[in-house]
N, C-alpha and C positions, 0 to 999 in steps of 0.2 A: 398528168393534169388534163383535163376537161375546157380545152380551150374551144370546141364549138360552141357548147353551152354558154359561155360568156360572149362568143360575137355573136349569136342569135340573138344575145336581151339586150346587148346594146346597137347605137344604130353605127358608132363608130368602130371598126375592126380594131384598128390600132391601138385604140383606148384600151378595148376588152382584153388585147392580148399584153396592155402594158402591167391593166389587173393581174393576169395569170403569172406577171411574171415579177411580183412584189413577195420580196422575202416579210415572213411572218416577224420575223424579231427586229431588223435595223426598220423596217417598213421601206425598203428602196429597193431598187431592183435588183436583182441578185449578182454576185460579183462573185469572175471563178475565185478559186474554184466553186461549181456548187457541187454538194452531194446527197444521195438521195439514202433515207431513210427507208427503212426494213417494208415501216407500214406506208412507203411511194410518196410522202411527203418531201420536199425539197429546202434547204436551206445552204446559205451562204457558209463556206468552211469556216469563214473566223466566227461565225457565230454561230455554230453549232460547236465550235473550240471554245468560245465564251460560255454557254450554257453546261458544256461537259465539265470545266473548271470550276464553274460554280456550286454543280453539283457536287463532284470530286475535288474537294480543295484539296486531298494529302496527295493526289494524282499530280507525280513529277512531269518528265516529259517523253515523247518519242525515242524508242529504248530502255529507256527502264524498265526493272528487273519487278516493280510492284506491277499486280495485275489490271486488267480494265477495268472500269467502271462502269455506270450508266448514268441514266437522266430520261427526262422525255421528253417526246413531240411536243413542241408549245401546240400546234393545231389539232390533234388529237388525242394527246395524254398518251400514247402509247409508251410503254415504258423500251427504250432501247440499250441494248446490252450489247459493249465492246469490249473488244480483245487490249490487250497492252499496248497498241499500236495508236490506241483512242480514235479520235474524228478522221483521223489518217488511212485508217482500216475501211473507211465506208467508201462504197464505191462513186465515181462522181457519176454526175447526169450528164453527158456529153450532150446528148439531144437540145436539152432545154439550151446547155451556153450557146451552142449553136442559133439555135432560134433567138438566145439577146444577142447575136452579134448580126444577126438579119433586122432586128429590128432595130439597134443603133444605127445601121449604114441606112436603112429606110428612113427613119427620125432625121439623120444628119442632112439626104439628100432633098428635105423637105422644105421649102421656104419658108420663114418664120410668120404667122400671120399677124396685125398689131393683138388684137385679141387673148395671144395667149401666153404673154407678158403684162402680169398689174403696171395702171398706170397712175400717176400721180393726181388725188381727184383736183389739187390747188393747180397743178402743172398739167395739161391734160396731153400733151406731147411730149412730157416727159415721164419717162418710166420710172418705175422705185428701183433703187440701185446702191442703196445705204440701208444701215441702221442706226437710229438714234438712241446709243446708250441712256443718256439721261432720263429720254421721255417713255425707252421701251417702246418705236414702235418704228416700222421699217417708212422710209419716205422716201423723196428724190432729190437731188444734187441741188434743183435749185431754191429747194426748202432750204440748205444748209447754206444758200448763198446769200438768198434773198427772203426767205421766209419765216415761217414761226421757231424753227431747229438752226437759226444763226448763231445763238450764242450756245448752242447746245454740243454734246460732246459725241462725234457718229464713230463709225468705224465699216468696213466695207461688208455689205450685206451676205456675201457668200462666206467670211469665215465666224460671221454670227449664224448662221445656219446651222455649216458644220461643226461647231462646236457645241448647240446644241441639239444638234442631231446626234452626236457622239452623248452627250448626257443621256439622251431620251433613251441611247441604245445600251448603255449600259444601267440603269435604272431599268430598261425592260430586262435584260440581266439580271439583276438583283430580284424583281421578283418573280419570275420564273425559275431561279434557284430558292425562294421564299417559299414556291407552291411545293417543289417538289422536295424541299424540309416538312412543309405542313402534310406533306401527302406519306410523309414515311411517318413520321405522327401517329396522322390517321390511324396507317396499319398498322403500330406498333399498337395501339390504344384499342384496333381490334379486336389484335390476335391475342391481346391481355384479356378483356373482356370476354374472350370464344372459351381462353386460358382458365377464368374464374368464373366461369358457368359448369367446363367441366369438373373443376376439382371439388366445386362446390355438389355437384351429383356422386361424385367419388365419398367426398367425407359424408354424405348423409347417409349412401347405399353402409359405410362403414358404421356408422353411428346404427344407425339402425339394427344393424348384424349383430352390436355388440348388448344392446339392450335385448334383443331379442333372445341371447346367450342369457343374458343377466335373467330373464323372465323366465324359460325355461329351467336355468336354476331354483330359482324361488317356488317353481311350480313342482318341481323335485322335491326340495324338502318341505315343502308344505305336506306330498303323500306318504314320505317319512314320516312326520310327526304323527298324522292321522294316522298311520299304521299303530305307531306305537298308544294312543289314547286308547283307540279301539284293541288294541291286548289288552291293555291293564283294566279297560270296560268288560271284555270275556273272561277275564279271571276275575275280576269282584262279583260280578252277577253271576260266576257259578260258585264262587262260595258261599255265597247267599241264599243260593238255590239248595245247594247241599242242606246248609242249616237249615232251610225252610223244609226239606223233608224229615229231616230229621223229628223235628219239632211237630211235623204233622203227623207221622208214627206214634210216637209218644203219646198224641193229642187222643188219636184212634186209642192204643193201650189203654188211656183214661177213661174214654168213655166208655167203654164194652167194662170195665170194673163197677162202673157207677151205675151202668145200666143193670149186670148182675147184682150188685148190690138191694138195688132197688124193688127187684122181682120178689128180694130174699125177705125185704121189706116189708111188702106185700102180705107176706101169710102172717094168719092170726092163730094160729095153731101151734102150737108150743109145740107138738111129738111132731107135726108137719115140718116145721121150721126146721125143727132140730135136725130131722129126714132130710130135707132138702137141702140145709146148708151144708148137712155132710158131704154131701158130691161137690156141692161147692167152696168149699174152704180151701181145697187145695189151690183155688182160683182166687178167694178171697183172705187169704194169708197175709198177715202183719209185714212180711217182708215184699209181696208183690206191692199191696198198697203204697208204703213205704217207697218204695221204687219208682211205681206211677206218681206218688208225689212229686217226685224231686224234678221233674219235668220243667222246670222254670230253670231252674241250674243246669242246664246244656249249654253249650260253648255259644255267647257273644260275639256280636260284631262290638269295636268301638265308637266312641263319640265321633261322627266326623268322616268315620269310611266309607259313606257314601260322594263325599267331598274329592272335586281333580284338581285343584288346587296346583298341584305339582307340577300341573302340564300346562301355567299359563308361560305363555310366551311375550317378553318385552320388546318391541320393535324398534322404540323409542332411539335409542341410538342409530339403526338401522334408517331410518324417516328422516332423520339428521344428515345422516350419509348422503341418501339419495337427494334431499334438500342443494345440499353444499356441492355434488357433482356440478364440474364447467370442465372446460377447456383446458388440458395444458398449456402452460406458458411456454412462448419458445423465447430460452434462453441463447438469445443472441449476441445481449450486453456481454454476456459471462464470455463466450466465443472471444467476443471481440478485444477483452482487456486480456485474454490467454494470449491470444496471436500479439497484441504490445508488448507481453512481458518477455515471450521467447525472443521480439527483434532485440528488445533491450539485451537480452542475457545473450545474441549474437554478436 
């Protein structure tokens, strides 16, 4: 503790060091034992046993076989953590009791000034030394005798004090066991939230993985299929091709007949003609002609064989699918009426 700092800003020493030596939880001065906490704050042993009970309510007592607990500094939230021994295990402050029992015997050896005992504002030499139940409000002896609290109902000022001194002290109890429920809250509602941020990056990085699988699939057989279009496109267009030479052979055949024909045409010479076709007859023969006719009757395609047709593909169910994908259900109801049915049938 820091008790220069405090007689420097006040002008009274004893005052500043009656501050230093005010427990944070009953607010009175500290009573042994006292003992000091980890982070050098100091409190009164029952009320560092008050605050460790409130925190730990299943915490039996000194000896028990359950482990310690914790709780924290009301003055600086530090969390402190005991052995099974609880508030017993902490070491005391020797120092400090020392220093109240110096400053009690200095207090004691002090003569009382009128000043620093309230005095009655009706009675001015008399001091307040009661309490008036009825009216709630502390007064003096000759109020109750002679004054406005005669017919009122007192009771002696010092065990109206302590009694609610002891309220105040255990209501400061209650809620610095209230903080430090709200403060495990807190971290529970943290570490839930820290909890459901990562799992929530977990299941996306997973989602993602698994579509990206589904897409690479799809992008698979989509070069499946095109393979197979593009065959059944290289075998139609070379049969076509085939036929189309075919057809243009023939076509050449035709012509070079029509063309000699036509030379043969030509002469007007009967012994000429007859001259000339002789070389050519063998060319222009009833059965080549014949032959070059039928040119049109070479092998067909059908109606339609230019038509892929075959190769269309329905997605439609497939669209539905990916439409209708969500989440699975986590079947927990089901779980949970399994586990009733085995206790029944135990």
């Amino acid at each position: 503790m820091d008790f220069q700092a405090g007689i420097l800003q006040d002008g009274s020493p004893m005052e500043s060091l009656e501050k230093q030596l005010i427990c944070p939880i009953c607010l009175e001065m500290f009573s042994k034992p006292v003992v000091i906490l980890p982070c050098q704050h100091n409190l009164c042993r029952k009320c560092a046993n008050d605050i460790f009970q409130a925190a730990n309510p299943y915490w039996q007592s000194r000896g028990s076989v359950i482990s310690g607990g914790r709780f924290r500094c009301p003055s600086c939230r530090h969390e402190v953590l005991l052995d099974r021994h609880g508030v017993y295990g902490l070491q005391r402050n020797l120092l400090v009791e020392n220093i109240i029992d110096i400053y009690k015997q200095e207090c004691s050896s002090r003569p009382l000034k009128k000043g620093e005992r309230p005095m009655c504002k009706e009675h001015e030499d008399e001091r307040i030394n009661i309490y008036c139940v009825t009216c709630e409000v502390p007064t003096c002896s000759m109020c109750k005798v002679f004054g406005a609290h005669k017919d009122c109902e007192v009771a002696p000022l010092q065990t109206i004090f302590q009694g609610q001194k002891t309220e105040l002290n255990n209501c400061i109890s209650m809620l610095v066991a209230g903080n430090d429920r709200i403060q495990t809250i807190i971290s529970q509602l943290e570490d839930s939230c820290r909890s459901t941020e990562e799992n929530s990056e977990a299941a996306k990085q997973e989602l993602c993985a698994r579509f990206d699988a589904l897409a690479a699939l799809l992008e698979e057989k989509k070069s499946e299929l095109l393979q197979r279009i593009a065959r059944e496109r290289d075998d139609k267009t070379g049969f076509v091709q085939g036929l189309i030479g075919q057809y243009k052979e023939q076509l050449e055949k035709s012509s070079r007949l029509v063309e000699t024909a036509i030379q043969a045409m030509e002469e007007t010479g009967g012994a000429a003609f007859l001259m000339g076709t002789a070389g050519d007859m063998a060319v222009l023969s009833l059965p080549r002609i014949v032959e070059a006719s039928k040119g049109g009757r070479l092998e067909k395609i059908e109606h339609g064989y230019e038509n892929m047709d075959a190769f269309s593909v329905s997605l439609d169910h497939l669209t539905k699918a990916v439409c209708a994908l969500d989440f699975d259900p986590v079947e927990e109801d089901e779980e949970y009426f399994d586990g009733e049915e085995e206790e029944v049938e135990e």
